[in-house]
PASE-276906 format. One record per residue (C-alpha): residue in three letters; x, y, z. Coordinates in Angstrom, 2 decimals, padded with zeros to 5 digits. Example, Ala and Ser with C-alpha at 12.3 -4.5 7.8 and 13.67 -1.06 7.14 Angstrom:
["Ala"; [012.30; -004.50; 007.80]]
["Ser"; [013.67; -001.06; 007.14]]
This chain:
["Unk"; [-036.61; 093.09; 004.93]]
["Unk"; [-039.97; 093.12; 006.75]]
["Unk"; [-041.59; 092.02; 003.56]]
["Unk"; [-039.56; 089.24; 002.92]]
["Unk"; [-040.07; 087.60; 006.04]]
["Unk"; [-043.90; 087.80; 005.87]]
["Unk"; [-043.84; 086.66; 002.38]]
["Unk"; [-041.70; 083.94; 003.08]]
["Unk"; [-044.41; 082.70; 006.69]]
["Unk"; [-047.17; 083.15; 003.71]]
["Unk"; [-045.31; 080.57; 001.36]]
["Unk"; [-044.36; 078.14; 004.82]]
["Unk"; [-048.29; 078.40; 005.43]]
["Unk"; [-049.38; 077.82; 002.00]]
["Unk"; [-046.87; 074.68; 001.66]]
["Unk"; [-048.19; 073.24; 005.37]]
["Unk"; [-052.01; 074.02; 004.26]]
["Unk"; [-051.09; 071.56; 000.97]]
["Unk"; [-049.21; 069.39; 002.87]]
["Unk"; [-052.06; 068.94; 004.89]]
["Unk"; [-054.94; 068.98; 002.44]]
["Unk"; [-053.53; 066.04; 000.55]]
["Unk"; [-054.10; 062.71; 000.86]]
["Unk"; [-051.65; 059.95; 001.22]]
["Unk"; [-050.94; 057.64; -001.33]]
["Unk"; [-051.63; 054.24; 000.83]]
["Unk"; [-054.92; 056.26; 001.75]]
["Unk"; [-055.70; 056.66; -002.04]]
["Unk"; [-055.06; 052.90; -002.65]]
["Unk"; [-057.15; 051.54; 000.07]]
["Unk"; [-060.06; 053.64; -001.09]]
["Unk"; [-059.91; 052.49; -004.86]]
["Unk"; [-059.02; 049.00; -003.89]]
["Unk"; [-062.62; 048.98; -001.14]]
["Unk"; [-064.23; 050.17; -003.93]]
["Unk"; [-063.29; 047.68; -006.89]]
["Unk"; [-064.02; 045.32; -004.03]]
["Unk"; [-068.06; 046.60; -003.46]]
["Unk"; [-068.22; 046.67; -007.51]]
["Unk"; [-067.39; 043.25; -007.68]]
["Unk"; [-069.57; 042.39; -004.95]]
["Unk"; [-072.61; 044.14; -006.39]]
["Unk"; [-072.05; 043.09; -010.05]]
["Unk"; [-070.88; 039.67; -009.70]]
["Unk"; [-070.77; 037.82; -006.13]]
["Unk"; [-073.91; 038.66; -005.03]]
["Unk"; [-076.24; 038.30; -008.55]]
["Unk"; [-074.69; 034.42; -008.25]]
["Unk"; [-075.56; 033.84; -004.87]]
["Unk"; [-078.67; 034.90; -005.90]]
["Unk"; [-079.24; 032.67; -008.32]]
["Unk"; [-077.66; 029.75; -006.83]]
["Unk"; [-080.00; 029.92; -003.92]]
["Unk"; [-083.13; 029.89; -006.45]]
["Unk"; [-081.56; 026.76; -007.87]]
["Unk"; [-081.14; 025.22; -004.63]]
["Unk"; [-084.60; 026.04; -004.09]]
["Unk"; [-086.44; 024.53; -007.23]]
["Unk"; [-084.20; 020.99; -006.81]]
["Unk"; [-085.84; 020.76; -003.21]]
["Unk"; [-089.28; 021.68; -004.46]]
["Unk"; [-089.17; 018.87; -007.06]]
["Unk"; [-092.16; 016.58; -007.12]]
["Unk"; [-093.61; 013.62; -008.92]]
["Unk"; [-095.56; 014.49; -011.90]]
["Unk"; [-092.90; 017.50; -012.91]]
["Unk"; [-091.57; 017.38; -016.22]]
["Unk"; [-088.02; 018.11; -015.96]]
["Unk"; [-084.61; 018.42; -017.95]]
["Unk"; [-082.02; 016.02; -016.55]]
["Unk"; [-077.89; 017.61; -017.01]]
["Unk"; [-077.72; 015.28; -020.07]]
["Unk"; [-080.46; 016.63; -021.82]]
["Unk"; [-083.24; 013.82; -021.43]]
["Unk"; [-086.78; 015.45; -019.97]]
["Unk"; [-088.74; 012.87; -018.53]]
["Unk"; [-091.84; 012.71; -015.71]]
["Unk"; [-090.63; 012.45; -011.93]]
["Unk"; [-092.32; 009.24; -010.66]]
["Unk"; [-091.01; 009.08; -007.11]]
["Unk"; [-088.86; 010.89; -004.93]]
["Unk"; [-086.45; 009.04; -002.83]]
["Unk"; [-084.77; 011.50; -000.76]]
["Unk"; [-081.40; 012.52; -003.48]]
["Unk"; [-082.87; 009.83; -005.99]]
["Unk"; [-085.59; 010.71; -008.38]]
["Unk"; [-087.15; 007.79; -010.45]]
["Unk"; [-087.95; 009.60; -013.77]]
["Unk"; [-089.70; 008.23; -016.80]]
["Unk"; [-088.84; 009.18; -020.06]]
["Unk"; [-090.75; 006.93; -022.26]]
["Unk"; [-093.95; 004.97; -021.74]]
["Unk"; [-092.71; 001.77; -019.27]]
["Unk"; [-089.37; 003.36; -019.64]]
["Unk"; [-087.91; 004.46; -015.76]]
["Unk"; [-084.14; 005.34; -014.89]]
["Unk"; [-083.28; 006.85; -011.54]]
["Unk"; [-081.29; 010.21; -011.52]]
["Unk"; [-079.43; 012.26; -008.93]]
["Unk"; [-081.24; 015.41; -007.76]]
["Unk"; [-078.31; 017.02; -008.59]]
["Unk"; [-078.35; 016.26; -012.23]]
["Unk"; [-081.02; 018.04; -012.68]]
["Unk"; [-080.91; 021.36; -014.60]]
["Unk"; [-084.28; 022.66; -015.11]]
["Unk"; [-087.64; 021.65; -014.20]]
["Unk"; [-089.68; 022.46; -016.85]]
["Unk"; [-093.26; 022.41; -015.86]]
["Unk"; [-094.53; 021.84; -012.06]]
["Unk"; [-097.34; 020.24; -010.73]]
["Unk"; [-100.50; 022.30; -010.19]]
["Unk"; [-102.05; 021.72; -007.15]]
């Protein structure tokens, strides 16, 4: 009978010490759910923040005498800059005015 009884505190102890060593399942979730969170961040959020900051960037760096690409794909010469209006020519006499905004790329600056 002595035996039995310290077999059976062995298997109580062994059940508590499992008990004990594992996790719970909302524990589990929240871990896997922060870290499909910081993936996303790293691999997506952040790279496009990135970049949308550089192209914030180059349409406040615009000048006249850059050749740029308008959204509609017309590249023409900034003439003036008018605040969010750019007078850009893109034939010889030939001047519209464009939104900042509108444009996509600048394709060759100024050198100073």
């Amino acid at each position: 009978m002595f035996i039995t009884e310290a077999m059976a505190a062995t298997e109580a102890a062994a059940e508590a010490t499992a008990a004990a060593a594992e996790p719970s399942p909302m524990a589990s979730f929240l871990i896997q759910l922060i870290l499909v969170f910081a993936i996303f961040y790293f691999l997506l959020i952040r790279p496009q923040k990135k970049k949308m900051k550089e192209f914030e960037n180059m349409l406040k760096a615009i000048q006249p005498k850059d050749e740029v690409l308008t959204g509609g794909g017309i590249y023409g010469h900034v003439v003036r800059v008018e605040g969010d209006i750019l007078t850009v020519e893109i034939a010889k006499g030939v001047e519209i005015k464009v939104s900042r905004s509108t444009i996509r790329e600048v394709v060759s600056k100024v050198q100073k």
